[in-house]
N, C-alpha and C positions, 0 to 999 in steps of 0.2 A: 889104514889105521883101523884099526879093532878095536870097539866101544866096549872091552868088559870091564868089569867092576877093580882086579887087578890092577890092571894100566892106571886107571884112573884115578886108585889112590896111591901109587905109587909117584905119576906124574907130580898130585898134589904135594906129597910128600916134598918131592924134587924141590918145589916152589916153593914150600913153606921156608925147607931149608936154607934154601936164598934168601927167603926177605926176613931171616931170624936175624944176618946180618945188620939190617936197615930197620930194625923195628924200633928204635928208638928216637929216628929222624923222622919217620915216618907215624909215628906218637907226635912228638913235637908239631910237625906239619897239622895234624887233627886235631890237636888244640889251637892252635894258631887259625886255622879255620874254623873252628866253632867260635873262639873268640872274634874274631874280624864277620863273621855272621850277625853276633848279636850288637859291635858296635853300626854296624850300618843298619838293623831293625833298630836301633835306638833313635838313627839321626833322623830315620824318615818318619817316624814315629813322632818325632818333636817338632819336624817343621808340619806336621799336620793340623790345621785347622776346621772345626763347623761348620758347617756351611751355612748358607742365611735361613734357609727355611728353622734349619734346626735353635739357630739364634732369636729368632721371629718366634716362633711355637716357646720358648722358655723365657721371655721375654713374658709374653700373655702369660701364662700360667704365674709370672711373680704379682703379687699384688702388694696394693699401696697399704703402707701400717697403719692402723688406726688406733687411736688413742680413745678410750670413753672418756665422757666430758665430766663425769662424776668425779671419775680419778683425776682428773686433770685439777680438775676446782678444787674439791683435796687438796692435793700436791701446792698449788698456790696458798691457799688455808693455810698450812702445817707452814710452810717459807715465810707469811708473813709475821705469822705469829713467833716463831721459836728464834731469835737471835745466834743461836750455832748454826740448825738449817741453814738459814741466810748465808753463814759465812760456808757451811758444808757446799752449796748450790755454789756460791761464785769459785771456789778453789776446782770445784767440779769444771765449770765453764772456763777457767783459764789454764787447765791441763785438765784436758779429761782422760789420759793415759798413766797417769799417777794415783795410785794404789792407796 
């Protein structure tokens, strides 16, 4: 068999013309695996967890809230004095998810 340039697009030719038959099963097949690709990068992707170091290191880095004591006595202040406050604070405390 003789490597020139002839034969070889000729052969291609030969080939293409066959698989022009099947290029639509053959389409289908290449979505179907690009699909079925990305649902399995999805699954392994969602059973993946942290590991502890990485849990442990963002853990330390969160720090506890702190409240200034000025605003705080404020905020007491203002509650004891204002009768709405008063009632604003306990509707606060018995649904605090209500708008």
């Amino acid at each position: 068999m003789k490597l020139n340039p002839k034969a070889i697009k000729d052969s291609i030719r030969v080939l293409l013309a066959k698989l022009h038959k099947y290029s639509v099963v053959l389409f289908l097949i290449f979505i179907v695996g690009i699909y079925g690709f990305l649902v399995w990068q999805i699954m392994s992707l969602d059973k993946a967890e942290p590991d502890q170091s990485a849990v442990s290191a963002k853990l330390k880095t969160a720090g506890v809230p702190r409240i200034d004591p000025d605003v705080l006595n404020k905020i007491q202040q203002l509650q004891d004095n204002s009768v709405e406050v008063q009632t604003l604070f306990d509707q606060a405390r018995s649904n605090p998810f209500q708008e």
